[in-house]
N, C-alpha and C positions, 0 to 999 in steps of 0.2 A: 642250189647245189652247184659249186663250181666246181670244173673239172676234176680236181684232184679229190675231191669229195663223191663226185661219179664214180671215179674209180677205185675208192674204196669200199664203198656202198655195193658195187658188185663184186667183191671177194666174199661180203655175204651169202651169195648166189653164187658162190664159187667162180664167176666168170673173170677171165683173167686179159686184158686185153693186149691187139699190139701194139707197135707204133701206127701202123698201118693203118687197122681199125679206128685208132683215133684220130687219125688225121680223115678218115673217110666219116667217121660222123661230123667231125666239123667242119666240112666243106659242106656235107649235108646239111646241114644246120645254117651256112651261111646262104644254100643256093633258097633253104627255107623262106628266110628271111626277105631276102630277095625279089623273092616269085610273087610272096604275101603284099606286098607294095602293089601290083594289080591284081592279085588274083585271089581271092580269100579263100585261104587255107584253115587257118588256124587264128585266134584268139590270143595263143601265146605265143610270145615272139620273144621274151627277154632271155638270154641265154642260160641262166642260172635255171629258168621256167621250163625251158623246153629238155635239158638234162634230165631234169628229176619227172617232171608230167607225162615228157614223151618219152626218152628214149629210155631210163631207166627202169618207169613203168611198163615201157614196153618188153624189156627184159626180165621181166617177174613170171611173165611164160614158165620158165623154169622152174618154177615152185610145184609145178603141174604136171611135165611130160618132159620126156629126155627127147632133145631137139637135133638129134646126130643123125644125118642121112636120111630123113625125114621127107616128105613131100608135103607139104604148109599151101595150104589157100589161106588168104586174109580177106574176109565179105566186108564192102565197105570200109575198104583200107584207107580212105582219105586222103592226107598225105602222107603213107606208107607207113602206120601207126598201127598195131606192130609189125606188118610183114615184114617192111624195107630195112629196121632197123636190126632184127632177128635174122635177116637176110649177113646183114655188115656182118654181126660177129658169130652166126655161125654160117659159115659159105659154104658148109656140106647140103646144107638146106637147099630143096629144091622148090622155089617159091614162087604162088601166082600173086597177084593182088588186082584186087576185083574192086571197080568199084563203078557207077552209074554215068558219073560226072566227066565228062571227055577233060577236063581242063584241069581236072587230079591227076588221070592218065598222061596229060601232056606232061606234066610239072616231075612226074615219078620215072619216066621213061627219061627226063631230061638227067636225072642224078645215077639212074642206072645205067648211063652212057658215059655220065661223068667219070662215076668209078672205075667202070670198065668191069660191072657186075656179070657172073655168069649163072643160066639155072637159075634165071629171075623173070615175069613177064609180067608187066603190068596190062591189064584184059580192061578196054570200055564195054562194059555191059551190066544189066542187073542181072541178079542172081537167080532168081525165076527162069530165064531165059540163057544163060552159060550152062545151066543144069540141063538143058536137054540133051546135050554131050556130054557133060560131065560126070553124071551120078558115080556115085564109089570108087572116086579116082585117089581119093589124097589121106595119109595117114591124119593128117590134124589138120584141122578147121577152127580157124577162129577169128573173132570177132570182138570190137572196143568200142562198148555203149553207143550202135549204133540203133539198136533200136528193143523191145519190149523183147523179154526169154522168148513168150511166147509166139510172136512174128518170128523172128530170129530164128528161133529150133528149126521150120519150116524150111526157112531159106537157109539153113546152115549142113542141119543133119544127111540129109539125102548126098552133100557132095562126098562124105563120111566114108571108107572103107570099111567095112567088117572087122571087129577087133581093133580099130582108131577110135580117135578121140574128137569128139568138139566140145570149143575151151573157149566160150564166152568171156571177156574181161567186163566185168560192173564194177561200179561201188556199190551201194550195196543191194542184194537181189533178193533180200526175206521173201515182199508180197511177190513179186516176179518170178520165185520157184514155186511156190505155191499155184499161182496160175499157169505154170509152162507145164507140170509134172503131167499131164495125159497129152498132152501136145506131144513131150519128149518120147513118152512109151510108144505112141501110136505111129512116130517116124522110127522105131527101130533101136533107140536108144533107153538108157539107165544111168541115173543120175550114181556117181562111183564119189566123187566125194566134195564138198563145200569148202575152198581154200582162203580163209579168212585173215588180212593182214594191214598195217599201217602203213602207209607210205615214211620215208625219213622226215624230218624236220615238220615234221603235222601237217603234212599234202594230203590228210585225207585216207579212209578204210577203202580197203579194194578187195573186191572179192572174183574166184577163180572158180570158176562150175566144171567141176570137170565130167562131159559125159562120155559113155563107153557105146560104141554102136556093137550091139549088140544082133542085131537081125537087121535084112537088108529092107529100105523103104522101100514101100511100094509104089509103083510105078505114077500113081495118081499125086504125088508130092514132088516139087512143092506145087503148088496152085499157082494161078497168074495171083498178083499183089492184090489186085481189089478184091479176088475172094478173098484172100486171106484175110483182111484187112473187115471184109463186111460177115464172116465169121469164121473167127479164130478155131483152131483145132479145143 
């Protein structure tokens, strides 16, 4: 997907971008490239790759939830996949991005300074542990195949407000709703709808979980990770 194919492919998703915008994804994408020379980032680096895998994909958000004045956590933003890019083109977005790895935070904080991004904060921490201040701060919470519905929900649902959303991005989640669905109920959440789609040019089916928190989690979630991890909800 070259540029101009980017930018067609998001009128589909109604987004319409600026000069701006697209001069701040692709320096993004250059500082990408860049950083990935020492620091592994990412696997994809060819720029047609990282268009359509990352930042388009990462704009599919949209299919899900109206993203306008919004407060956005991204758990395990990597390199800023979705948050950072959802961050570019919508700036009303007030955005954290979480992630474990001090040396994603270094690399994310270097492009949000580049830009001169505001109402963006890249956080080193796991999610287990930014939760114990955090709980039911952020209208939408989400997350890009970073790990199993059901680990995830856990770490995900609790940061949730009442009435938000957490919006897992998969490919595809069949057996992994199936096993997330009492995990999901018992942190406060309801599964509201399964957003099933192709990426352009045959990159592959991606799938959009959108859940509703519904009742507030209780105070015992998330777990430290080796509970979680030595038994699941």
């Amino acid at each position: 997907m070259n540029k101009e194919e980017f930018i067609n492919a998001l009128k589909d998703l109604n987004i319409i971008l600026t000069d701006k915008q697209l001069q701040d994804l692709d320096t993004y994408y250059k500082m990408l490239v860049e950083y990935n020379v020492h620091t592994n980032l990412t696997r994809i680096t060819e720029e047609k790759e990282v268009y359509l895998k990352h930042f388009y994909d990462s704009l599919t958000l949209v299919k899900a939830v109206n993203l306008s004045n919004q407060t956005l956590l991204d758990v395990g933003t990597g390199a800023g996949f979705p948050g950072l890019v959802l961050k570019i083109v919508f700036p009303n977005l007030k955005v954290v991005l979480l992630d474990s790895l001090n040396k994603r935070i270094t690399f994310l904080k270097s492009v949000i300074e580049k830009l001169d991004l505001k109402d963006v904060k890249a956080v080193h921490a796991r999610a287990e542990d930014y939760a114990i201040n955090n709980k039911e701060k952020f209208d939408v919470v989400t997350s890009r195949a970073v790990a199993n519905l059901n680990t995830l929900s856990e770490l995900s649902i609790p940061f949730v407000k009442t009435g938000g959303y957490f919006i897992p991005m998969k490919a595809d989640a069949k057996e992994e709703l199936k096993n997330a669905s009492n995990a999901i109920g018992t942190l406060g959440g309801v599964i509201k709808d399964t957003i099933i789609f192709e990426l352009p040019y045959d990159a592959g089916m991606r799938t959009l979980v959108k859940i509703e928190k519904i009742n507030k989690t209780s105070v015992k979630y998330p777990r430290k990770f080796s509970e979680i991890k030595k038994k699941p909800l």
